[in-house]
DOTORFI-421019 format. One record per atom (N, C-alpha, C): residue in one letter; x, y, z; atom name; residue number from 1. Coordinates in steps of 0.05 Angstrom, whole numbers. Layout:
<semis>
a_X_Y_Z_CA_NUM
...
</semis>
This chain:
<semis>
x_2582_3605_3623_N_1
x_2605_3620_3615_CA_1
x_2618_3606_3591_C_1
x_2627_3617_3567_N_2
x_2641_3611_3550_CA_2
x_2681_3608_3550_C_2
x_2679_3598_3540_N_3
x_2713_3604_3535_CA_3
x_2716_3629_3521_C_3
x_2709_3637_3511_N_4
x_2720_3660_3493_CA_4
x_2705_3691_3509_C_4
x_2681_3697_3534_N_5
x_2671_3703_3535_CA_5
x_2692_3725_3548_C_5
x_2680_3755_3552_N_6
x_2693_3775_3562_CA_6
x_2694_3770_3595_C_6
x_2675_3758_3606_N_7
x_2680_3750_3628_CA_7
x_2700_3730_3643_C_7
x_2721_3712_3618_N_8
x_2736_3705_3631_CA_8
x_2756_3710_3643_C_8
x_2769_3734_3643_N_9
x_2789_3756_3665_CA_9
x_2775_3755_3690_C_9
x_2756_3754_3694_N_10
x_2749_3758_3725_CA_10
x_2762_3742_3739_C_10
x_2771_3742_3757_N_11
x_2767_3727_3788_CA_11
x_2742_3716_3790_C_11
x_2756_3684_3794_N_12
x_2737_3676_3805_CA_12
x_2713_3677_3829_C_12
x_2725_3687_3851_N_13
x_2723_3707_3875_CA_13
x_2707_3715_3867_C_13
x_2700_3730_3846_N_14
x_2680_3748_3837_CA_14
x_2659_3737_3828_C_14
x_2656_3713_3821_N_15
x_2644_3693_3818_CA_15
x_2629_3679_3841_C_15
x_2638_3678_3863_N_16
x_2632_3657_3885_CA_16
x_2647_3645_3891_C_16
x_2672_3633_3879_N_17
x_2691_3621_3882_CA_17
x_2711_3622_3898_C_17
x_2707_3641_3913_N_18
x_2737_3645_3945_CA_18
x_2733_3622_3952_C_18
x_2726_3613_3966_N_19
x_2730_3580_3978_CA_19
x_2741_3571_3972_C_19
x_2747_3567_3945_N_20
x_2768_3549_3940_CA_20
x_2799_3561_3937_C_20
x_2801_3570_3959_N_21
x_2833_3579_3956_CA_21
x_2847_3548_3967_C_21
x_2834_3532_3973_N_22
x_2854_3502_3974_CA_22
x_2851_3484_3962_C_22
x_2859_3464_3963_N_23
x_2853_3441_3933_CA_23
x_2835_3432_3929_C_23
x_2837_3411_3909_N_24
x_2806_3399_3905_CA_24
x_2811_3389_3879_C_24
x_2794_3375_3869_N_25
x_2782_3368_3835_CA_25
x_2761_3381_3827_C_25
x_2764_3377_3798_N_26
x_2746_3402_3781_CA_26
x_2745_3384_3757_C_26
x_2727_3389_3748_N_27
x_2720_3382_3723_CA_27
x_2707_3409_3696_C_27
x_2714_3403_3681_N_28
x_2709_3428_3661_CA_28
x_2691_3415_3637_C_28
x_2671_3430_3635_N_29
x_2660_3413_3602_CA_29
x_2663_3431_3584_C_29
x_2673_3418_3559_N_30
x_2679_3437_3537_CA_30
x_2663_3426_3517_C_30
x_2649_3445_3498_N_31
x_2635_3440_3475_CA_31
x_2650_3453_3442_C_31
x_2652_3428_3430_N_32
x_2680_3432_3418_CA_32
x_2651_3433_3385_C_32
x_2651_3453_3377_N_33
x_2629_3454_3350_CA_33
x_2635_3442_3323_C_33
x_2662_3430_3319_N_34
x_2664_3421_3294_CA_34
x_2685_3402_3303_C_34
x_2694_3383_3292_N_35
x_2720_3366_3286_CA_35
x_2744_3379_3285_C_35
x_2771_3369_3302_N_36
x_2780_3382_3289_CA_36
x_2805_3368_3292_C_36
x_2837_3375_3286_N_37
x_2863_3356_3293_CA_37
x_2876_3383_3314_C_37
x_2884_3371_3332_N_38
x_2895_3395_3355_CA_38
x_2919_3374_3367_C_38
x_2945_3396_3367_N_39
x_2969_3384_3382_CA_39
x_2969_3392_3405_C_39
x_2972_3374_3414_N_40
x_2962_3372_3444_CA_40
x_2987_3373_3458_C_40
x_3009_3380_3457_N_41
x_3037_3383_3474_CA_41
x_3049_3354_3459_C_41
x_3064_3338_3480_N_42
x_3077_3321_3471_CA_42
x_3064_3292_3470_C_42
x_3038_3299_3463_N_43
x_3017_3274_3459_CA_43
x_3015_3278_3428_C_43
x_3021_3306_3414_N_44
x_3024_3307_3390_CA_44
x_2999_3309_3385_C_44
x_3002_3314_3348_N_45
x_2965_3319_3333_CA_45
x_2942_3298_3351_C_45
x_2922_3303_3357_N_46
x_2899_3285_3362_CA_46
x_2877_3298_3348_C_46
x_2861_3280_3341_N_47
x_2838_3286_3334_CA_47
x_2817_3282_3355_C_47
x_2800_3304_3341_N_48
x_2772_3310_3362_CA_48
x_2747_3317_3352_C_48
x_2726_3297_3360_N_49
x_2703_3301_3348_CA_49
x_2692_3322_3353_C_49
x_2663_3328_3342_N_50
x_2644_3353_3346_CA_50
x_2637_3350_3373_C_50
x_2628_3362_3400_N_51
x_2611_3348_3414_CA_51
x_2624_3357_3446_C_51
x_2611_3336_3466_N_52
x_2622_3355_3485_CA_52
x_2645_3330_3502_C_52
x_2675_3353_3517_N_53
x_2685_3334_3527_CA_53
x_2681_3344_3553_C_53
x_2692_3323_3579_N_54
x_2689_3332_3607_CA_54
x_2715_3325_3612_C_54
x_2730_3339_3624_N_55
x_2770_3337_3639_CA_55
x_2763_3339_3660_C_55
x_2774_3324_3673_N_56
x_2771_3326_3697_CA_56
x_2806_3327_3706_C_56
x_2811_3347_3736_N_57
x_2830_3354_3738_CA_57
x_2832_3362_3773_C_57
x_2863_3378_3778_N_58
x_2861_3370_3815_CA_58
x_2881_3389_3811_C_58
x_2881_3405_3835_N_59
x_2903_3428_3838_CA_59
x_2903_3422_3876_C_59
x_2925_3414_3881_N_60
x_2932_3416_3906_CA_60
x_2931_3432_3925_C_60
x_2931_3465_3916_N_61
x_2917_3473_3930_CA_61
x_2918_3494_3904_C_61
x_2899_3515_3920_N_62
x_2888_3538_3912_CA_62
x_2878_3530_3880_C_62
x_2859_3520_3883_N_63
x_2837_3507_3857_CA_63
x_2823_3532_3843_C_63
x_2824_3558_3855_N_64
x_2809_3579_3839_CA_64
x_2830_3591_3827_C_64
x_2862_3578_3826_N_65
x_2877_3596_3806_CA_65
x_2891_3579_3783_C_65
x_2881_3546_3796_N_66
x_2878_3533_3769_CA_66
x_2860_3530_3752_C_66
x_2850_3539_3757_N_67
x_2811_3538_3749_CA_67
x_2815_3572_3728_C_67
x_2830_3586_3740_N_68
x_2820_3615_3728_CA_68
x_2844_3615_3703_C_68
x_2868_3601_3716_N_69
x_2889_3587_3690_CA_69
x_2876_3581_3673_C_69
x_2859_3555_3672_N_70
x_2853_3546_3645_CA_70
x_2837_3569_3628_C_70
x_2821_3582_3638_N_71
x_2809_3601_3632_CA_71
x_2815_3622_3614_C_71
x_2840_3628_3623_N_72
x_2858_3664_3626_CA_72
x_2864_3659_3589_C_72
x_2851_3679_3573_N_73
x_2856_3676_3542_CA_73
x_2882_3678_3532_C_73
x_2890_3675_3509_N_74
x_2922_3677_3499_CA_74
x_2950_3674_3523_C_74
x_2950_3655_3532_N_75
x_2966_3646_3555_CA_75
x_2983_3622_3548_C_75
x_3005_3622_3554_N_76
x_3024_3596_3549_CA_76
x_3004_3573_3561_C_76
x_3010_3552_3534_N_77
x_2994_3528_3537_CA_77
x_3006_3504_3561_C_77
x_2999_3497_3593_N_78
x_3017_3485_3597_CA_78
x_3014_3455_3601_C_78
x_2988_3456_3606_N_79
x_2972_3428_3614_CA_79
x_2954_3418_3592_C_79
x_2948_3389_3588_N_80
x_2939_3386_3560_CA_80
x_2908_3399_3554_C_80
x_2886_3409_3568_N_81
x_2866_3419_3572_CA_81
x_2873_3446_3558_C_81
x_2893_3459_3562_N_82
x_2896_3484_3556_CA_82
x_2896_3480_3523_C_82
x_2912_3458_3504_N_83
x_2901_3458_3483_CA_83
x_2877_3450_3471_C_83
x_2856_3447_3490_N_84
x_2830_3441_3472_CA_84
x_2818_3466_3483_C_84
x_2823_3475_3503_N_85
x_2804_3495_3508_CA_85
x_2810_3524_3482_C_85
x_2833_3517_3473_N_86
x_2839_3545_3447_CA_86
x_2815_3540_3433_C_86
x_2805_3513_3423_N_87
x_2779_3512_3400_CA_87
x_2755_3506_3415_C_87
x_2750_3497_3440_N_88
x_2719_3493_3445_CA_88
x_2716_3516_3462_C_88
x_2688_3513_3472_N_89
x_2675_3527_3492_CA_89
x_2663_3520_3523_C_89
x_2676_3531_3538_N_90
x_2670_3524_3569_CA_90
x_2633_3525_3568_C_90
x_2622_3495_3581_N_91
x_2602_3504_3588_CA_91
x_2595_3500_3611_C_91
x_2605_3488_3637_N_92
x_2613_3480_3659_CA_92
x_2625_3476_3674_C_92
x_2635_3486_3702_N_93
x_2648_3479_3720_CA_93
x_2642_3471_3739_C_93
x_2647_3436_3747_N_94
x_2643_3428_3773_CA_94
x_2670_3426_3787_C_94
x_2663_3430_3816_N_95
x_2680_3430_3829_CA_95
x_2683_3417_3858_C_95
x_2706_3399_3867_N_96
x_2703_3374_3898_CA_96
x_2723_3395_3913_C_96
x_2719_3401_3925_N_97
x_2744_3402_3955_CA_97
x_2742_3386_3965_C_97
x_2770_3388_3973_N_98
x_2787_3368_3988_CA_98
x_2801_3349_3978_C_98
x_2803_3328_3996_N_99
x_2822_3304_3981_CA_99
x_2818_3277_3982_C_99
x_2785_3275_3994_N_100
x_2776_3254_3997_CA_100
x_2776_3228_3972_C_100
x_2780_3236_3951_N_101
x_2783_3225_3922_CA_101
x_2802_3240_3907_C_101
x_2804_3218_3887_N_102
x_2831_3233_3877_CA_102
x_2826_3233_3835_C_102
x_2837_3250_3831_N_103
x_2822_3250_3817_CA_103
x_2821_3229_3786_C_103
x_2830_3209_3792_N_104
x_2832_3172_3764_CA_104
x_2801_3170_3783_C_104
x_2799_3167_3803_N_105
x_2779_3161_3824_CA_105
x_2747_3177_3808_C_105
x_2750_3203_3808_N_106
x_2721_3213_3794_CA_106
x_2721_3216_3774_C_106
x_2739_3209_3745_N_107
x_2737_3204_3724_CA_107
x_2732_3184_3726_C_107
x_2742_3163_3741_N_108
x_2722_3136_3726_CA_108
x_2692_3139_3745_C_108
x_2688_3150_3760_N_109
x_2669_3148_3762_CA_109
x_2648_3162_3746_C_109
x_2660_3182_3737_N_110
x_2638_3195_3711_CA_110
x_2632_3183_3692_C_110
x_2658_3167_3680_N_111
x_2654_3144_3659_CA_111
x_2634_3130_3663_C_111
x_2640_3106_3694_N_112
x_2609_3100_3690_CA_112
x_2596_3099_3700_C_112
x_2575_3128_3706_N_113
x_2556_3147_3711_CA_113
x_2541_3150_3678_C_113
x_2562_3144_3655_N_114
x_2547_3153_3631_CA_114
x_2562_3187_3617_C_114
x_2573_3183_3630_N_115
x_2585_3222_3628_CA_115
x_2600_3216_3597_C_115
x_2606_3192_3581_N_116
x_2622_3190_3570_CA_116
x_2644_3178_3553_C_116
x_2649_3179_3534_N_117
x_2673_3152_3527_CA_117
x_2706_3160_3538_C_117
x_2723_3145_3546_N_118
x_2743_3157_3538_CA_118
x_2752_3173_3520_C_118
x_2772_3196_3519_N_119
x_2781_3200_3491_CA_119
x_2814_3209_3489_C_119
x_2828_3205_3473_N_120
x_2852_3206_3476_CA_120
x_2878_3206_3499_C_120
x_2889_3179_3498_N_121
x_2899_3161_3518_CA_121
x_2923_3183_3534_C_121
x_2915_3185_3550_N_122
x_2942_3195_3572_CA_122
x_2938_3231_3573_C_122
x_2909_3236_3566_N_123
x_2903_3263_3566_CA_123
x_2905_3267_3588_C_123
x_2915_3291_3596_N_124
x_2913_3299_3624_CA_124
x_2927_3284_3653_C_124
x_2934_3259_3642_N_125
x_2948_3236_3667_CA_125
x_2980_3232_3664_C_125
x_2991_3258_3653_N_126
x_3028_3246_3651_CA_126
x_3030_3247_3674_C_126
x_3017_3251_3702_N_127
x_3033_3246_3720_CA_127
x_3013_3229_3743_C_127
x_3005_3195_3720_N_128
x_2989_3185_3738_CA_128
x_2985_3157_3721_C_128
x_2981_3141_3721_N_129
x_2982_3108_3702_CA_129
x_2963_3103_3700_C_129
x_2931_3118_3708_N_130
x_2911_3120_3690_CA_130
x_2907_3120_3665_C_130
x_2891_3119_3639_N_131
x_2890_3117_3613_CA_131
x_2891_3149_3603_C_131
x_2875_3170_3620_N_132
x_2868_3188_3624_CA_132
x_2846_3200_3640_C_132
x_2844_3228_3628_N_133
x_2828_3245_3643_CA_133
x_2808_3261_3631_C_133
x_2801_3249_3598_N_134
x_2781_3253_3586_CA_134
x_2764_3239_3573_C_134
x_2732_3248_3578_N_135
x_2718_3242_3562_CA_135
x_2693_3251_3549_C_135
x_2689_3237_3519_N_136
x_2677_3262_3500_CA_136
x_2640_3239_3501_C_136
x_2632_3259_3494_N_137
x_2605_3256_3487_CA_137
x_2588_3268_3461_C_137
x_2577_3253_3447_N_138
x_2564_3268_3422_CA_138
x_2547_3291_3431_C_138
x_2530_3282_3462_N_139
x_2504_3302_3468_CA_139
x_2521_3313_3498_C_139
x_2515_3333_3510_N_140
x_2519_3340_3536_CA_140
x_2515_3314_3562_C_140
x_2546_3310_3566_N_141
x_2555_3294_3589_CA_141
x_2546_3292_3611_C_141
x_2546_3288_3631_N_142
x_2533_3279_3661_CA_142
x_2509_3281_3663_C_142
x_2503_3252_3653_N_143
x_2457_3247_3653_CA_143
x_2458_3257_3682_C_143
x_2436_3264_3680_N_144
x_2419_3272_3701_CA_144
x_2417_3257_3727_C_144
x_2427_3262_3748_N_145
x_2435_3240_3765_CA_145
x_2454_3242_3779_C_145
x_2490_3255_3761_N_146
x_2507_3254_3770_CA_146
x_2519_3288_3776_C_146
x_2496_3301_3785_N_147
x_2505_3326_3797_CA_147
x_2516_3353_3773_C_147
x_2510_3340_3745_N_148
x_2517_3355_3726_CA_148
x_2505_3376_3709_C_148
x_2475_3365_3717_N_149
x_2455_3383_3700_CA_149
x_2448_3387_3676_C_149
x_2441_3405_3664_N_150
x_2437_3408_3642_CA_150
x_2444_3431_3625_C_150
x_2448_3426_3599_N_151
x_2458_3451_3584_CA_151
x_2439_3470_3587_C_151
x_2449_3498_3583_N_152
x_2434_3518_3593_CA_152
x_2429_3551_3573_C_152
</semis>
């Protein structure tokens, strides 16, 4: 699925996704096609390479209507994901239920799994003393191994 694609209005539900009417972590991979400078809320301009990033993220409960949030086109920007997703393209969604991990916990573990470098400090974590909650990759993120697959 794309970010820009006509299918992102659906329900997720419609998707497969009822289950997750309770919380969980999610991760999103975005494939961002050119460079670019994006203000990111009150983290201000950042720059962003060509390439792909992975956010990882947690909705306490009902994860298929933060999930369908980031998604939903021309929508008030509220979380910092919501401004990169205006320029890249969704090419993935993984998704944890429950609350067995949290989610500084499977970002760093994607980090190092290989999924990634950091990229711009305090993305996604104003409400956590982690560095953040992103990271970019020149080629498609999570080698093979870490449940992420392959571009498609």
């Amino acid at each position: 699925m794309r970010a820009n694609d006509k299918s992102r209005g659906e329900h997720l539900s419609q998707r497969g996704f009822s289950r997750f009417a309770a919380g969980g972590l999610y991760q999103l991979v975005i494939r961002l096609p050119r460079p670019r400078r994006i203000r990111v809320g009150s983290l201000g301009i950042q720059p962003f390479a060509a390439g792909y990033y992975l956010y990882t993220g947690r909705a306490r409960r009902d994860l298929e209507r933060r999930i369908r949030t980031h998604l939903a086109p021309r929508r008030r920007r509220w979380w910092h994901i919501d401004y990169l997703m205006q320029y890249g393209r969704l090419r993935q969604i993984r998704v944890r239920l429950g609350r067995r991990l949290s989610e500084c916990a499977l970002h760093r573990q994607s980090a190092a799994q290989g999924a990634g470098t950091p990229w711009v400090r305090q993305f996604g974590a104003s409400d956590c003393r982690c560095g953040g909650h992103l990271l970019y990759s020149r080629r498609w993120p999570l080698p093979k191994g870490t449940g992420g697959g392959e571009e498609g």
